[in-house]
MOPAC internal coordinates of N, CA, C and O (Angstrom, degrees):
PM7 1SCF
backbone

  N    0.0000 0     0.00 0     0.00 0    0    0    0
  C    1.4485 1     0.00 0     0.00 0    1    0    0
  C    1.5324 1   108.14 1     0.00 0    2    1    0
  O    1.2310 1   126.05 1   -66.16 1    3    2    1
  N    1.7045 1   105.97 1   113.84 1    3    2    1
  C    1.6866 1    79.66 1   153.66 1    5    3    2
  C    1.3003 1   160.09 1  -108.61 1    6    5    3
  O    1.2310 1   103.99 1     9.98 1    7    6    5
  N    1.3994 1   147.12 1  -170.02 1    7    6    5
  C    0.8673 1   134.36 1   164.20 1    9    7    6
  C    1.4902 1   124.88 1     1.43 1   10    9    7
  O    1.2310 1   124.05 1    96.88 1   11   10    9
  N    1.4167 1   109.84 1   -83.12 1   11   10    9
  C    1.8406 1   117.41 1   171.46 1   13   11   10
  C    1.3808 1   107.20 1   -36.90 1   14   13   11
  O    1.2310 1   122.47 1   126.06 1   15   14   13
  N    1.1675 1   112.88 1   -53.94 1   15   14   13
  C    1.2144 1   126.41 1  -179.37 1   17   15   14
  C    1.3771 1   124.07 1   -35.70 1   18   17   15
  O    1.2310 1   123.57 1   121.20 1   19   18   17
  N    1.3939 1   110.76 1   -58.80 1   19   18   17
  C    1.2181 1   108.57 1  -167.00 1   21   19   18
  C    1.6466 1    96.02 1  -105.02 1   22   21   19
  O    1.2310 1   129.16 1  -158.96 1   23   22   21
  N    0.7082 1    99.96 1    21.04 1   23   22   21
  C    2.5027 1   106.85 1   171.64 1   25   23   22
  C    1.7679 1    78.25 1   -96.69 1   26   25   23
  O    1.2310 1   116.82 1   106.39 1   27   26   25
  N    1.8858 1   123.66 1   -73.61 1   27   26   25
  C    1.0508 1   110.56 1  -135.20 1   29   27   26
  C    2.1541 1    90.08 1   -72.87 1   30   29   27
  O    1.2310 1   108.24 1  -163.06 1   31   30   29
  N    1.2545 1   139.59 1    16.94 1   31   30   29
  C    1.1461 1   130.13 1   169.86 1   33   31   30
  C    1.1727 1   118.73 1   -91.59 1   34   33   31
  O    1.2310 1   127.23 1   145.90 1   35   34   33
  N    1.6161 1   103.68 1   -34.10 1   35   34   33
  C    1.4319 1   121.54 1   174.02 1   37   35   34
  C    1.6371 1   114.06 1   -62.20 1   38   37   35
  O    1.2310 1   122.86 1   142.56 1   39   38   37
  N    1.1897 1   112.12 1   -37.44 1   39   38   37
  C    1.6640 1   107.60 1   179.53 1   41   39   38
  C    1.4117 1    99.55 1   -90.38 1   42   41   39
  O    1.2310 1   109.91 1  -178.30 1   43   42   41
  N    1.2002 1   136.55 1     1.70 1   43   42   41
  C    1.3938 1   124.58 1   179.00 1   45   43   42
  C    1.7583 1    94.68 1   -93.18 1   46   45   43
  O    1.2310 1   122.89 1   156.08 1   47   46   45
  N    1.1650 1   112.07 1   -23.92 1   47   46   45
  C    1.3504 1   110.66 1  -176.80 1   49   47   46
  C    1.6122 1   110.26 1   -85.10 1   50   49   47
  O    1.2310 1   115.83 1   143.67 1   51   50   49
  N    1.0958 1   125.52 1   -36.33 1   51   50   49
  C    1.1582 1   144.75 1  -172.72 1   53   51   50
  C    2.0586 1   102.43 1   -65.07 1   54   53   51
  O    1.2310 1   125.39 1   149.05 1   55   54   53
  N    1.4865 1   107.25 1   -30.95 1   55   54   53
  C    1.3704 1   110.56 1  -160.06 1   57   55   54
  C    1.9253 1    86.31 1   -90.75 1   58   57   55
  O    1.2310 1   126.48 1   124.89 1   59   58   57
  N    1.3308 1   105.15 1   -55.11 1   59   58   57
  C    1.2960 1   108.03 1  -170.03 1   61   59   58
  C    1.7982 1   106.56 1   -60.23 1   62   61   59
  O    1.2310 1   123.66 1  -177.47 1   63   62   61
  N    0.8184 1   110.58 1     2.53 1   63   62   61
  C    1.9679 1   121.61 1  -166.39 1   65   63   62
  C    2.2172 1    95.06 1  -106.38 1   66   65   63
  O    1.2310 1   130.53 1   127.21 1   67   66   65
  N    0.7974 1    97.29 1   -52.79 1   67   66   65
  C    1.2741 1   109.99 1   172.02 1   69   67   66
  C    2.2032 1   108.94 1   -69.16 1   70   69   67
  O    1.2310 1   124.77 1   120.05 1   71   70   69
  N    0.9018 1   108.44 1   -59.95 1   71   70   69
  C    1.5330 1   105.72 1   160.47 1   73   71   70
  C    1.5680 1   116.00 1   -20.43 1   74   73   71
  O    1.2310 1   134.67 1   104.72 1   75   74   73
  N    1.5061 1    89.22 1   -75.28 1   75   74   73
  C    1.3048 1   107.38 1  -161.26 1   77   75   74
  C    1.3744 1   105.24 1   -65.33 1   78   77   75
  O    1.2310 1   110.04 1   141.16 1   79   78   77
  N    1.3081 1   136.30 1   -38.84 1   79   78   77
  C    1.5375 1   148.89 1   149.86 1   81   79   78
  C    1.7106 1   109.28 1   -37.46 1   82   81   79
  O    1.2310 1   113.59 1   137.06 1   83   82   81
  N    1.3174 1   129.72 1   -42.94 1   83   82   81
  C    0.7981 1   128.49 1   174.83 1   85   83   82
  C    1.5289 1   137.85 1   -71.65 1   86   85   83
  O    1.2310 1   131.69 1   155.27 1   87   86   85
  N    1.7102 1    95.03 1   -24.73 1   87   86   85
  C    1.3384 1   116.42 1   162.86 1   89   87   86
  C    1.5324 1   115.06 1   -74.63 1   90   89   87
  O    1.2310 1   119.83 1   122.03 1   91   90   89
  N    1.8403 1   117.92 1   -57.97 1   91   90   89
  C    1.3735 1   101.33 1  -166.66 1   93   91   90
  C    1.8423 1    98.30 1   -68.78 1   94   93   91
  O    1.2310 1   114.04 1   169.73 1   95   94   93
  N    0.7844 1   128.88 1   -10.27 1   95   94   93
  C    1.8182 1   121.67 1   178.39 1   97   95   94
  C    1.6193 1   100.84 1   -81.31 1   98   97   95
  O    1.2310 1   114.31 1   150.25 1   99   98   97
  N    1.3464 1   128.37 1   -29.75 1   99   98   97
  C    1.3419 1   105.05 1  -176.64 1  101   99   98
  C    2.1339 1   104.02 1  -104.14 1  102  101   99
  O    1.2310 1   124.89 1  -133.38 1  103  102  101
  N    1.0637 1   108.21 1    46.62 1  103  102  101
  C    1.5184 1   133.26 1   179.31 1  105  103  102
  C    1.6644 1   107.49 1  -108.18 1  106  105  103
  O    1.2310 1   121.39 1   -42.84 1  107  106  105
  N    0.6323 1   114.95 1   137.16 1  107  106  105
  C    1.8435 1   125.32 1  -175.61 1  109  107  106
  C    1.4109 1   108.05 1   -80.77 1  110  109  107
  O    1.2310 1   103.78 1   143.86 1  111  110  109
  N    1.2025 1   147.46 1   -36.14 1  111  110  109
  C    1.0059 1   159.33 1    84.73 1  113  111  110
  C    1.4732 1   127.82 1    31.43 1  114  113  111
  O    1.2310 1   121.79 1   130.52 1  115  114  113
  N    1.1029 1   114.17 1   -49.48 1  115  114  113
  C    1.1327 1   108.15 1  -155.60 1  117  115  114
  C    1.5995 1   111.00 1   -80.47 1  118  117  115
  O    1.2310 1   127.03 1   -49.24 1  119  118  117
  N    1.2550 1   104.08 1   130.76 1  119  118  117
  C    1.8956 1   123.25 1  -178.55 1  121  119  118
  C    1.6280 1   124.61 1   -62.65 1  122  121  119
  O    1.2310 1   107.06 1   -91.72 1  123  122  121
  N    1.4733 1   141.70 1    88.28 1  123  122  121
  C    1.3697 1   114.79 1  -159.95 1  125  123  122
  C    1.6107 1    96.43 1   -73.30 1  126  125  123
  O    1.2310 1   111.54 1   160.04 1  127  126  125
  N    1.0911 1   133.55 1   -19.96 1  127  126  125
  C    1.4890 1   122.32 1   169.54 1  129  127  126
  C    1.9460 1   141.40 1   -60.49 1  130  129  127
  O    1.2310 1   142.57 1   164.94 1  131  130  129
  N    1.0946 1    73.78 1   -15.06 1  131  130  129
  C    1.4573 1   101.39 1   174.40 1  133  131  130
  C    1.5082 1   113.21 1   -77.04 1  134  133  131
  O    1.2310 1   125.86 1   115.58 1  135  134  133
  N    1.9405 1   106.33 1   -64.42 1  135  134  133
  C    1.4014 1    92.70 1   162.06 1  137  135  134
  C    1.2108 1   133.32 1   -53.85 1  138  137  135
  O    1.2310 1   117.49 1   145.32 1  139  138  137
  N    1.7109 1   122.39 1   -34.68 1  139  138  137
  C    1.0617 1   123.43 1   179.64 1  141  139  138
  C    1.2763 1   110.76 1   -48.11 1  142  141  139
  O    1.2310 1   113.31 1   110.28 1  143  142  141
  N    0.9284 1   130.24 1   -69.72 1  143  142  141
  C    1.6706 1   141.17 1  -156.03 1  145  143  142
  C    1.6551 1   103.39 1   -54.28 1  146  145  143
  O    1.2310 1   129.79 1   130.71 1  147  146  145
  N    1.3814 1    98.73 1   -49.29 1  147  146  145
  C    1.7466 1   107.91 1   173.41 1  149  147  146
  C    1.4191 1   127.28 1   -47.50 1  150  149  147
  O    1.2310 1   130.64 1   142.54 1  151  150  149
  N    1.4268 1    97.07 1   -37.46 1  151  150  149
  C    1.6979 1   114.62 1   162.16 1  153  151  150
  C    1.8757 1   113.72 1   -61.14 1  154  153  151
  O    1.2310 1   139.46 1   124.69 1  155  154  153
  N    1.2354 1    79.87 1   -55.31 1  155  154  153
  C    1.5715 1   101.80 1  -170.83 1  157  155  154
  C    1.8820 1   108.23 1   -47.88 1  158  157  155
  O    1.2310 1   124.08 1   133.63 1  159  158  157
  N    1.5554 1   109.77 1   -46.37 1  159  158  157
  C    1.1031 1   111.10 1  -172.57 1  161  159  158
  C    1.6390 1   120.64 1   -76.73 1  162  161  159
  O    1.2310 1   132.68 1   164.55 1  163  162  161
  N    1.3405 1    93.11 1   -15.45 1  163  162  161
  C    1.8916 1    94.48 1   166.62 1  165  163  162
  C    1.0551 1   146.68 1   -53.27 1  166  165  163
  O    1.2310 1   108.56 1   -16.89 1  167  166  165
  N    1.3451 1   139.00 1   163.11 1  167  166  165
  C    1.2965 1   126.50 1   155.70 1  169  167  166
  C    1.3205 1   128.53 1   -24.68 1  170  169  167
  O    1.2310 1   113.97 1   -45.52 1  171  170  169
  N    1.2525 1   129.01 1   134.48 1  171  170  169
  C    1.4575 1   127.22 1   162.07 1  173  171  170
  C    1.2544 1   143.16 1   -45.71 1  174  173  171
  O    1.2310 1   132.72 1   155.02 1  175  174  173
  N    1.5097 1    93.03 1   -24.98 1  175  174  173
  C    1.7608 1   113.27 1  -179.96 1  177  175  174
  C    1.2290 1    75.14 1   -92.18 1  178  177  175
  O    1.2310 1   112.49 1   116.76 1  179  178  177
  N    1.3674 1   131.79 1   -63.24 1  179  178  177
  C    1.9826 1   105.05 1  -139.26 1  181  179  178
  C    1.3671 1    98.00 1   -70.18 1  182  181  179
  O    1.2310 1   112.21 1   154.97 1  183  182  181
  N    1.2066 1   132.29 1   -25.03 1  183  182  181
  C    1.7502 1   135.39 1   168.08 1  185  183  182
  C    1.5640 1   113.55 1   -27.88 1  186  185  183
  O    1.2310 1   132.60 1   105.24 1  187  186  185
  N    1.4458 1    93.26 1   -74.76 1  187  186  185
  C    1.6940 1   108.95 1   177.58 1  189  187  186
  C    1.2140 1    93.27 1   -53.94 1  190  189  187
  O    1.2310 1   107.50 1   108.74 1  191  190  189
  N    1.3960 1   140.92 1   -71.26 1  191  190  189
  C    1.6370 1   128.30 1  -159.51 1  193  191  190
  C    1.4036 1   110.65 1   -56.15 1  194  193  191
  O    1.2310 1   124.62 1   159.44 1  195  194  193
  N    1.4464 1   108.73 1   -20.56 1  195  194  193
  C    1.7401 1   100.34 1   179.09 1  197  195  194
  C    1.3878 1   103.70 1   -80.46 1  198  197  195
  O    1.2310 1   125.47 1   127.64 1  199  198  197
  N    1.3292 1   107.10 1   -52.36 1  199  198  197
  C    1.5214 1   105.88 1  -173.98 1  201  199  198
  C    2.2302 1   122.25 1   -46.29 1  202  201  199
  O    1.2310 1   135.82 1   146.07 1  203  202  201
  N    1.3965 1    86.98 1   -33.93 1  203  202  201
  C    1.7645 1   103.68 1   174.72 1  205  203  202
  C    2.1638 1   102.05 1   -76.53 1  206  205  203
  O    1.2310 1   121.25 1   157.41 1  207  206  205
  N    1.0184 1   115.22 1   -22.59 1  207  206  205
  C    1.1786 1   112.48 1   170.21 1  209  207  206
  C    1.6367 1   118.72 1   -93.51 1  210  209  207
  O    1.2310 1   113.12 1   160.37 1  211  210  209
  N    1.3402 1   130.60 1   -19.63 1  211  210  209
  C    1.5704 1   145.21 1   154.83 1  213  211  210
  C    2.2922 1    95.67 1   -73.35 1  214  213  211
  O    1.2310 1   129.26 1   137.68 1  215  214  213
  N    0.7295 1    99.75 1   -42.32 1  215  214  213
  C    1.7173 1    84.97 1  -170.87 1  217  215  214
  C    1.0378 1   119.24 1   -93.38 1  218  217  215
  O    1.2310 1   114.10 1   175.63 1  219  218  217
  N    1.4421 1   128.78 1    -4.37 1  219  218  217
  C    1.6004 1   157.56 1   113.37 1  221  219  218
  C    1.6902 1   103.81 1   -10.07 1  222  221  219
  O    1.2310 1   136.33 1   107.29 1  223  222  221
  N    1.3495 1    85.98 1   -72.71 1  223  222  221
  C    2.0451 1   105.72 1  -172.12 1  225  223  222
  C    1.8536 1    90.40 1   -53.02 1  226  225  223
  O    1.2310 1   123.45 1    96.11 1  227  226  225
  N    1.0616 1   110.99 1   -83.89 1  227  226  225
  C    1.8154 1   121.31 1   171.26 1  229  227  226
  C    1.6633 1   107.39 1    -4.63 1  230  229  227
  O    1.2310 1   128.87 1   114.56 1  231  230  229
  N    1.3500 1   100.52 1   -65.44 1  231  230  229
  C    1.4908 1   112.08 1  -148.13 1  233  231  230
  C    1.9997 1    97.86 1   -67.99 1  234  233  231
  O    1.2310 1   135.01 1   148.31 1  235  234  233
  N    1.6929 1    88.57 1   -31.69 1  235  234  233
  C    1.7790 1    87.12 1  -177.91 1  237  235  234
  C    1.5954 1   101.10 1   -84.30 1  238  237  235
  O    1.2310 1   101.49 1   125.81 1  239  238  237
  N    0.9989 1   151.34 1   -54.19 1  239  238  237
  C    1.4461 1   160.25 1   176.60 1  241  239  238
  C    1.8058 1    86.21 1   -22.02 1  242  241  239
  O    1.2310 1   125.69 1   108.63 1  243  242  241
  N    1.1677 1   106.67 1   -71.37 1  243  242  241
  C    2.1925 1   111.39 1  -158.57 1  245  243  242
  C    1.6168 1    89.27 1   -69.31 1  246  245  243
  O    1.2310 1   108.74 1  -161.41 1  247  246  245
  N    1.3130 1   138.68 1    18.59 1  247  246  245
  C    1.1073 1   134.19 1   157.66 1  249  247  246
  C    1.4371 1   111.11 1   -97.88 1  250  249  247
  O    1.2310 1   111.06 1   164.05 1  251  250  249
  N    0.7933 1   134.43 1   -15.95 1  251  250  249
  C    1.8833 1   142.26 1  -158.58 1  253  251  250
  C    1.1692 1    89.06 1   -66.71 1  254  253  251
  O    1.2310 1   112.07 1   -22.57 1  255  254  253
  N    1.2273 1   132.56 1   157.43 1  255  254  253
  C    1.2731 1   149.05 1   152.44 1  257  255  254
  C    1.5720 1    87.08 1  -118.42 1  258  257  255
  O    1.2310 1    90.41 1  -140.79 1  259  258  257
  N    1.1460 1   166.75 1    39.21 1  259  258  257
  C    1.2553 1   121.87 1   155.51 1  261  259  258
  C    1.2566 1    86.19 1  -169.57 1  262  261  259
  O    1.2310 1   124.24 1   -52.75 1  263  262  261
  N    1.7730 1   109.47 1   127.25 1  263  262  261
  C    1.3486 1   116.86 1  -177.54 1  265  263  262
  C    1.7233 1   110.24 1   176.53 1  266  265  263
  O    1.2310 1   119.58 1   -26.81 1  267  266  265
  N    0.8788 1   118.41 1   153.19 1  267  266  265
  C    1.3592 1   134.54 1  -141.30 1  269  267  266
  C    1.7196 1   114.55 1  -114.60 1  270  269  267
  O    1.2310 1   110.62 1    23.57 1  271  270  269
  N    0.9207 1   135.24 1  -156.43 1  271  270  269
  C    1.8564 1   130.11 1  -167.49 1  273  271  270
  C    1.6364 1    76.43 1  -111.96 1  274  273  271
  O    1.2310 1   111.26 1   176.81 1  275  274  273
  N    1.3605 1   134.07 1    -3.19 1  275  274  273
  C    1.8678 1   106.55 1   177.88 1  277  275  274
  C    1.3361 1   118.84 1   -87.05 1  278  277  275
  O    1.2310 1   124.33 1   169.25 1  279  278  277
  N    2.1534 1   109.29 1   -10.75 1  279  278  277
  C    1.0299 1   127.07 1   166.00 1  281  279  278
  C    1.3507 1   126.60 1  -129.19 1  282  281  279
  O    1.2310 1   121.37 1  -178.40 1  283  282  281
  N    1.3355 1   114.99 1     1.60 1  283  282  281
  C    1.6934 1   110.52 1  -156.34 1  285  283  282
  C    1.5392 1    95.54 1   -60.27 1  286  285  283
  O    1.2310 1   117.91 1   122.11 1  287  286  285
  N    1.3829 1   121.59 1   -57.89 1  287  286  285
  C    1.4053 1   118.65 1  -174.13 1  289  287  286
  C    1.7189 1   119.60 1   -28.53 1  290  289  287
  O    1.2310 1   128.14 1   125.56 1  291  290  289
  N    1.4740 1   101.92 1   -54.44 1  291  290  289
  C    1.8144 1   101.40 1   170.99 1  293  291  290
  C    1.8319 1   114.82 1   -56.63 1  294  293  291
  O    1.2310 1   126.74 1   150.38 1  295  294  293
  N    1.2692 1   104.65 1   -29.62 1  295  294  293
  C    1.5658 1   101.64 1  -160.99 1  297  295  294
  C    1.4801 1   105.75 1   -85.68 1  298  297  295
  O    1.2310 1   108.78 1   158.02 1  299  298  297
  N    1.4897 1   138.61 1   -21.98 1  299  298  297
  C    1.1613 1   158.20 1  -171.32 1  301  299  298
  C    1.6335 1    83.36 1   -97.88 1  302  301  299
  O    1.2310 1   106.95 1   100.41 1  303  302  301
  N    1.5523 1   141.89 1   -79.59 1  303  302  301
  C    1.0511 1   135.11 1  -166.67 1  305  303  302
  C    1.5469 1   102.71 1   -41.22 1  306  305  303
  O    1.2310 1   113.34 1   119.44 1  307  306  305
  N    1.4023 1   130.19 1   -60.56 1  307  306  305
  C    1.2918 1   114.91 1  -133.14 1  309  307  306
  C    2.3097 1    84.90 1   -99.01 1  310  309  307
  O    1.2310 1   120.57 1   179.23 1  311  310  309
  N    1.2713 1   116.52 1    -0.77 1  311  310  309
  C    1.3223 1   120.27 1   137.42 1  313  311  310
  C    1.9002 1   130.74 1   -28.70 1  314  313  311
  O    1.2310 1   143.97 1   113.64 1  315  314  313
  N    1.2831 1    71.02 1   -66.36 1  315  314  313
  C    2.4463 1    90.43 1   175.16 1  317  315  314
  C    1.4220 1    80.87 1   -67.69 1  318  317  315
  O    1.2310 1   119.03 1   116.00 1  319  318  317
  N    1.4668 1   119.46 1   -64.00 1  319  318  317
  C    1.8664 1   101.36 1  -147.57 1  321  319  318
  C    1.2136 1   108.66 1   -74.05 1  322  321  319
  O    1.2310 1   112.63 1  -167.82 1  323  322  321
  N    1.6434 1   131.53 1    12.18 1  323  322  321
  C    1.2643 1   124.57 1   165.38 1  325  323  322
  C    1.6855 1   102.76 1   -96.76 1  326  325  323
  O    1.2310 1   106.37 1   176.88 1  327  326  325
  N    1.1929 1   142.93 1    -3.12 1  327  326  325
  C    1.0387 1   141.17 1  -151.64 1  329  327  326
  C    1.5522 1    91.30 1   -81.33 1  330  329  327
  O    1.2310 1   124.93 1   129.08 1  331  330  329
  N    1.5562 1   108.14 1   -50.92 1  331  330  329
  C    1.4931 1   111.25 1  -174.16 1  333  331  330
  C    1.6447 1   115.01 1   -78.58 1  334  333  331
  O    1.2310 1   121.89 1  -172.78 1  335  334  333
  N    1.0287 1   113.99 1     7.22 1  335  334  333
  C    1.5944 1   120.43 1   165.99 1  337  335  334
  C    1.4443 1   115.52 1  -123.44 1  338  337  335
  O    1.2310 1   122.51 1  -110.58 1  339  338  337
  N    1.6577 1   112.80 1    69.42 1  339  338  337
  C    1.5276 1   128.89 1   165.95 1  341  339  338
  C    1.6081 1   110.84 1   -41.16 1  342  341  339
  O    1.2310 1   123.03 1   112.85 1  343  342  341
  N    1.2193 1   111.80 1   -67.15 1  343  342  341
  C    1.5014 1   112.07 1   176.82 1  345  343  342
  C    1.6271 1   132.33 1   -76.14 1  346  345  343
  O    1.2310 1   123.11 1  -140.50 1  347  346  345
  N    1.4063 1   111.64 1    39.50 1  347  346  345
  C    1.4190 1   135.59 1  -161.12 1  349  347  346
  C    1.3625 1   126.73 1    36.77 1  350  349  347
  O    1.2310 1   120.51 1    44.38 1  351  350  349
  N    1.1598 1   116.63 1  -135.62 1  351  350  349
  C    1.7938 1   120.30 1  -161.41 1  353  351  350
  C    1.0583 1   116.03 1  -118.57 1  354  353  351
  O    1.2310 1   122.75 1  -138.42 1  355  354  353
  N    1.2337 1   112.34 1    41.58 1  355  354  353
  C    1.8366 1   123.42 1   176.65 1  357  355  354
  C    1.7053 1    93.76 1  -106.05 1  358  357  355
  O    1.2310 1   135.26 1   -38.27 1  359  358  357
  N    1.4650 1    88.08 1   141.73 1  359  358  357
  C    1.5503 1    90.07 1   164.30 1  361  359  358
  C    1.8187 1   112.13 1  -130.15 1  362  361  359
  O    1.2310 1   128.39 1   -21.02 1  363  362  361
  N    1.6405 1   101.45 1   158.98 1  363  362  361
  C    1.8296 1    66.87 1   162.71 1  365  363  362
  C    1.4844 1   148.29 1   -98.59 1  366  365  363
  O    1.2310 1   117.57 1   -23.95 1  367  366  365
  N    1.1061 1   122.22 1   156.05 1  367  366  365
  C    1.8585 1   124.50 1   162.14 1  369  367  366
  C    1.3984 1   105.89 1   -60.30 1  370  369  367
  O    1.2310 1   126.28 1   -49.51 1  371  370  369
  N    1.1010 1   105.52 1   130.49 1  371  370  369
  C    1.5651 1   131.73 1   168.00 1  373  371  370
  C    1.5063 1    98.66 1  -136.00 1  374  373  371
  O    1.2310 1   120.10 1   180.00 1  375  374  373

């Protein structure tokens, strides 16, 4: 496989990962504790890599210029929570 290859699998995975995220969150039902814990129970590395891929999400949100009462609250929130991350949304691999 190459290179391209496995980027253009990775964003096909990445879209279908987000889908499916998008579905159990727009479910009535759906538990935020549950995911939590699921996160919680992982690896340590994949933790940090999730967490650098959620503060990723953050770091672009307090960039928006344009957004409405269905989000302003996230885009103003994740505004402050960039305040304390001067050197952006990388974290490190260990």
């Amino acid at each position: 496989m190459t290179e391209r290859d496995y980027q253009e699998e990775s964003n096909e995975q990445a879209r279908e990962v987000v889908g499916e995220f998008s579905n159990w969150v727009n479910g009535m039902g759906h538990n935020n504790n549950t995911f939590v814990h699921a996160v919680m129970s992982g690896h340590r590395t994949l933790q940090q890599q999730m967490f650098e891929v959620m503060l990723a999400c953050v770091a672009e949100w307090a960039k928006q210029d344009h957004y409405d009462a269905r989000n302003e609250f996230t885009i103003l929130k994740c505004r402050e929570i960039m305040e304390h991350f001067p050197g952006g949304a990388r974290t490190p691999f260990i």
